[in-house]
C-alpha positions in Angstrom: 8.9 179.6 -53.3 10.7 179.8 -56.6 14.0 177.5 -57.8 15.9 180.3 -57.6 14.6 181.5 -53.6 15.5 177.7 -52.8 18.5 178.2 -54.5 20.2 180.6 -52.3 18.7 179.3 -49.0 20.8 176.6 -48.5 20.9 175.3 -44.8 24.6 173.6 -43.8 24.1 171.7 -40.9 27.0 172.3 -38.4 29.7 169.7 -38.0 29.6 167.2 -35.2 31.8 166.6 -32.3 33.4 163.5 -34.2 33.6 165.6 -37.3 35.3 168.7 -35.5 37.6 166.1 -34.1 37.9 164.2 -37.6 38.9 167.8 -38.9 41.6 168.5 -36.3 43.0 165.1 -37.0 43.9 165.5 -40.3 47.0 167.5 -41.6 45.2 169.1 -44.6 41.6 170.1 -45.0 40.1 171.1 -48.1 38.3 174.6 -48.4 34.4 172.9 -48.2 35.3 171.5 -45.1 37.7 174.2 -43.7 34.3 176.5 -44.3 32.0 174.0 -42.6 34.5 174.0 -40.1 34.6 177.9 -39.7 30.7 177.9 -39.8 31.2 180.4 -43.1 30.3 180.4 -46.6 33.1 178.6 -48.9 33.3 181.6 -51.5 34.0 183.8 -48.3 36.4 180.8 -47.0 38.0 180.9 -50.3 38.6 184.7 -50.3 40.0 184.3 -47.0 42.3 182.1 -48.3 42.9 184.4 -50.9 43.5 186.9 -49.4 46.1 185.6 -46.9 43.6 185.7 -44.0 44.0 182.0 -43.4 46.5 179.5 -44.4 46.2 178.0 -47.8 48.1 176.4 -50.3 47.6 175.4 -54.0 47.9 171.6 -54.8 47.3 171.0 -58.7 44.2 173.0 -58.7 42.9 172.7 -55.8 43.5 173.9 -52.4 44.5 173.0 -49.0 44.0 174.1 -45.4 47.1 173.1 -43.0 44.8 172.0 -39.9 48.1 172.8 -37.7 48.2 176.4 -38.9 44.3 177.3 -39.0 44.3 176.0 -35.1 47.4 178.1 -34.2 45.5 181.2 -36.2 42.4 180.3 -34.3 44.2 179.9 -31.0 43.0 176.5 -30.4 
């Protein structure tokens, strides 16, 4: 297998029951571990975001999931 085959298959282990919990704790989630959360890839969590597909909002440069909002979205 070359670098760049093991390049692209990266494996994310799902999160854990504490970790899903530790997610839905917090007010604000970043985008690697909204899209861990969301079992999706962060560039397509990002475009989400984006988009207006789920909740998002810039902080300096980076941005933030509201937990509150993603669970009311989700209907959890």
């Amino acid at each position: 297998m070359s670098i760049e085959t093991m390049r692209m298959e990266v494996i994310v282990a799902p999160m854990t029951a504490a970790e899903r919990e530790e997610f839905e704790a917090r007010p604000w989630n970043t985008t690697h571990s909204t899209s861990l959360y969301l079992e999706m890839g962060i560039n397509q969590t990002r475009k989400a975001i984006n988009a207006g597909e789920l909740p998002g909002i810039r902080v300096g440069g980076q941005i933030r999931v509201p937990t509150a909002r993603l669970l009311a979205l989700l209907g959890e």
